[in-house]
N, C-alpha and C positions, 0 to 999 in steps of 0.2 A: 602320451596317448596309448589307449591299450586299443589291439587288433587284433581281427581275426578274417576267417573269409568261409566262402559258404557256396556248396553246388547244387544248382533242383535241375534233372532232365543235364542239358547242357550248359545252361547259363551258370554264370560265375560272379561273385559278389563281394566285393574288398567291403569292410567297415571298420571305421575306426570312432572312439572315443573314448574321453576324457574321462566318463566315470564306468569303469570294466563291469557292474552289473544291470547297465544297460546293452551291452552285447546279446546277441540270441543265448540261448541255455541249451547243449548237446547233450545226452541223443534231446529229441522231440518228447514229451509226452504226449497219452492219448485223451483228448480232452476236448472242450467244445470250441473253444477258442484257438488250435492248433493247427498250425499250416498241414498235420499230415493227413486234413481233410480235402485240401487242394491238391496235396501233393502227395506222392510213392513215400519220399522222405525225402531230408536235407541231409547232407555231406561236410562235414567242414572240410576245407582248408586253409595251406597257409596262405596270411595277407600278402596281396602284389599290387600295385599300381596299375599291374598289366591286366587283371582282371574287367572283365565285361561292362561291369559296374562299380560305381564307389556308393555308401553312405557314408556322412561322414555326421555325428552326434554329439552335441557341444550343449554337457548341462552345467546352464549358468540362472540367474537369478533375475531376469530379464522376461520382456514379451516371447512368448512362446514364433517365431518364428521359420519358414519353412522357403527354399528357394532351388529349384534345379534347374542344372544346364542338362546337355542332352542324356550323357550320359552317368551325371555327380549328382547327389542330392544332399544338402546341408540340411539337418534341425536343428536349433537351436532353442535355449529358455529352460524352464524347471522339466527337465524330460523326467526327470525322477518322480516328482510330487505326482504331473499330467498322469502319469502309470499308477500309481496309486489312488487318485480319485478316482479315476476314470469309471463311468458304467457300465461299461459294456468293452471288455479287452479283445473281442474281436475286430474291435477299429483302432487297434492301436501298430505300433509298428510291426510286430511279430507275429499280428492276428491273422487269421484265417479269410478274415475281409480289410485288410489291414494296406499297409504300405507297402512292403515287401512283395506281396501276393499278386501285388498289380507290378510293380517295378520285373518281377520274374516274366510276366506276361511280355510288358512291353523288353526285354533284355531278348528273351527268346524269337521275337520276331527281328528285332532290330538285325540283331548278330547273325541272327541262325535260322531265319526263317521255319520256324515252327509255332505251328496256329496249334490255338487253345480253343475248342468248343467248354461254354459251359453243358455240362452232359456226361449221365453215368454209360460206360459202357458194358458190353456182357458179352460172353463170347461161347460159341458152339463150337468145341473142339474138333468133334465129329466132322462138321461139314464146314469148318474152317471157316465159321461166318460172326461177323461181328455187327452184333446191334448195337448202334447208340439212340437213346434217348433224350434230346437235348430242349433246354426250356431253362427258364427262372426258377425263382422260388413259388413254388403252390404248381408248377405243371404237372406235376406226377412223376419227377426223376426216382423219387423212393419208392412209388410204390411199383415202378418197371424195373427197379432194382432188384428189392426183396421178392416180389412175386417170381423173376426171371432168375432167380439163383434157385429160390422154392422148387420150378419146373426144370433144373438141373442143368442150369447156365451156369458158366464161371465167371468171377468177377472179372473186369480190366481196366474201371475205375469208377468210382461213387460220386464223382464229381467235375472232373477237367481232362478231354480226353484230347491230348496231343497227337499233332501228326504231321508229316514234313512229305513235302512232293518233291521226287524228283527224276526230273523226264515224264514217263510214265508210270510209276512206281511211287505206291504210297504206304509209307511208315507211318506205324502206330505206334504209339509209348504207353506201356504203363501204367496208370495213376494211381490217385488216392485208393487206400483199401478201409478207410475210416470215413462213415458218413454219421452227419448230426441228423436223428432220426427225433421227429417229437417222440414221447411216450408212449400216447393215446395211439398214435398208429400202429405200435408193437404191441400193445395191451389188447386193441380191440380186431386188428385185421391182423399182425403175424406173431401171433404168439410166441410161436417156435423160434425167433429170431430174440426173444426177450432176455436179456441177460438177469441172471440173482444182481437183486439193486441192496447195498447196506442199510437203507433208508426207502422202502416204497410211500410214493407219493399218494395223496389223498384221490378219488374220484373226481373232485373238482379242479384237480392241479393237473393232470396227466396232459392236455392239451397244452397248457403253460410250460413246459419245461422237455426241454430236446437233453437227449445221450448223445454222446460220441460212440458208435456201436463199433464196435473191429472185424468189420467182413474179412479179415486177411484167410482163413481158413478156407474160404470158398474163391479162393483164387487161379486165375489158371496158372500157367506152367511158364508161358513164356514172361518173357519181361519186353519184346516188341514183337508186333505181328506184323509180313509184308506182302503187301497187296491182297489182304484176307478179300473175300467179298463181304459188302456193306450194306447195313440196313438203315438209312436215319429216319429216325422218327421225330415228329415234334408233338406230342401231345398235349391234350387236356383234359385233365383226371377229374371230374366229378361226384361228389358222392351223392350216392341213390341214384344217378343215373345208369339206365339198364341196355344193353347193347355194346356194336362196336362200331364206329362210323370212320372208315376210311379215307380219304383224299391224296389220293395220290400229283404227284409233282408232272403232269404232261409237258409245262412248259421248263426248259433251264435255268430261262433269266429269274422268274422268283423262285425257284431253286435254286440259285447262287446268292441271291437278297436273303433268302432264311438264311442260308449257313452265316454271311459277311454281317448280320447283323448280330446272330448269337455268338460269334467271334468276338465283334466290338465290344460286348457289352461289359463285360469288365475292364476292359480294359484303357477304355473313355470314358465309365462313369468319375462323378465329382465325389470326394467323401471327404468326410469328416473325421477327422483323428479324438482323440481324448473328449468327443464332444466340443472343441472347439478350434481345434485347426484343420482351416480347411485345404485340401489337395486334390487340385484338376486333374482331369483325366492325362492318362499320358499318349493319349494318341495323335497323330497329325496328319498332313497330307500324304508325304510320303507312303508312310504307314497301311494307314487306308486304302490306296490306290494298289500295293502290293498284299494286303489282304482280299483286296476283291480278286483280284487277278488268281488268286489262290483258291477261294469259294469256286470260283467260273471252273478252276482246272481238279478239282474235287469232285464236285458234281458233274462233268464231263468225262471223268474215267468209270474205263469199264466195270471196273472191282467195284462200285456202289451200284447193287442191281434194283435198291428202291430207295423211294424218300416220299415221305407222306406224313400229312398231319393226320393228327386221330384225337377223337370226340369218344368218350366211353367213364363207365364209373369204373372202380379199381378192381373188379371180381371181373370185369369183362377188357383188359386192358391190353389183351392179347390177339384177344379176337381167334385169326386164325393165324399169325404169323408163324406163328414156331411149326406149322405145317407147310406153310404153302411158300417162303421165302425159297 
């Protein structure tokens, strides 16, 4: 069996298998399918038993197979062929929406009690404040991204903003400094963000096909912030819609429901591997009950001085925040 082992944040990750190029590929590249969209970056290390997590990957000639105990995950069957059919390699094991990328989620909470917002963050040096914008895909994480580095924000992630409570005091990590941006968004609303492509895409394609863009330049400085004050937003970005429509969080309790739900959501969604195996979310009761408890004491500290959803198109997606926070 060939091994190796791998670090994101804090969690730890032994894998072993039987055929050495199905292991991850070190460093990362930057690309659309690449955990360093989720993530700051991966770490190797050496394999240990004693590590956080095990995978363990057995390509055999057989039904494609998949079974975890709490903290082991076995695949089995042509992993080699599955990788090379596959359509889309951001659901496979190393992808960006992949196995791994939830297995880190669930590993980081288990062990280390550290929550995942999905959400870019961006940070005001000056007045030590950090916005997140948190939502799905289609709520506007890129265009509060690009817009809020454009108005001279720093990045602090494009995509998965960690953070660990403890006592009163709350830690920020890091993240991703790589977001998958469509075209058409950098072509039509930020230019300035467009990188020389070897190949540009036709008028009819720009909408069809996202970059992996490398915000690392517009980075800030630190690598964690503590107890910064917080701004979370949940938006919905519309286009041609004109204004800014604020709502603020008066009550806690769905304030603690927004943040424990954009927590869960990757990390109990069900997916779908190589287009054909399928793996349940990995979250459970335990989990859950110590994630809520974690939203509740989030949105009860002092350091977050607002939380509000917002209704606006992307030229007005500011409003007046960057004054009045």
């Amino acid at each position: 069996m060939y091994q190796t082992g791998l670090q994101i944040l804090k969690a730890t990750v032994g894998i072993r298998s039987n055929a050495r190029d199905l292991l991850p590929k070190f460093p990362l590249q930057i690309e659309v399918k690449s955990l360093l969209t989720d993530f700051r970056g991966m770490t190797e290390i050496p394999y240990s038993r004693k590590l956080d997590g095990q995978i363990v990957l057995e390509n055999k000639p057989s039904a494609a197979f998949f079974k975890r105990s709490k903290m082991k995950a076995v695949f089995r069957g042509p992993l080699r062929k599955l990788e090379g059919q596959a359509s889309d390699l951001r659901y496979s094991l190393w992808g960006n929406q992949g196995f791994l990328y939830r297995f880190i989620l669930y590993l980081l909470e288990e062990r280390h009690h550290i929550y995942s917002l999905h959400a870019c963050g961006l940070y005001d040096e000056k007045r030590n404040l950090l916005y997140i914008a948190a939502g799905g895909a289609g709520s506007g994480k890129t265009v509060y991204l690009l817009s809020g580095i454009a108005k001279g924000l720093k990045l602090f992630s494009t995509e998965t903003v960690a953070y660990e409570c403890r006592g009163k005091k709350i830690t920020w990590f890091k993240g991703s400094l790589i977001d998958n941006v469509r075209l058409g968004t950098l072509v039509h609303d930020f230019p300035q963000f467009l990188p020389r492509l070897d190949r540009p895409s036709s008028p009819g394609q720009v909408w069809q096909k996202k970059i992996a863009l490398d915000l690392s330049s517009h980075q800030c400085s630190q690598d964690t912030l503590i107890q910064p004050d917080v701004v979370i937003l949940f938006p919905r970005i519309e286009e041609g819609r004109k204004g800014f429509f604020s709502t603020p969080f008066e009550d806690k309790r769905p304030a603690a429901k927004a943040v424990f739900d954009n927590l869960s959501q990757k990390i109990a969604e069900t997916t779908i591997l190589y287009d054909r195996l399928t793996v349940c979310g990995l979250d459970n009761a335990g989990l859950a009950e110590a994630r809520l408890r974690s939203a509740c004491q989030l949105v009860e500290n002092g350091s977050v001085v607002k939380m509000a959803s917002v209704l606006s198109g992307p030229a007005d997606c500011w409003g007046h925040l960057l004054e009045s926070s």
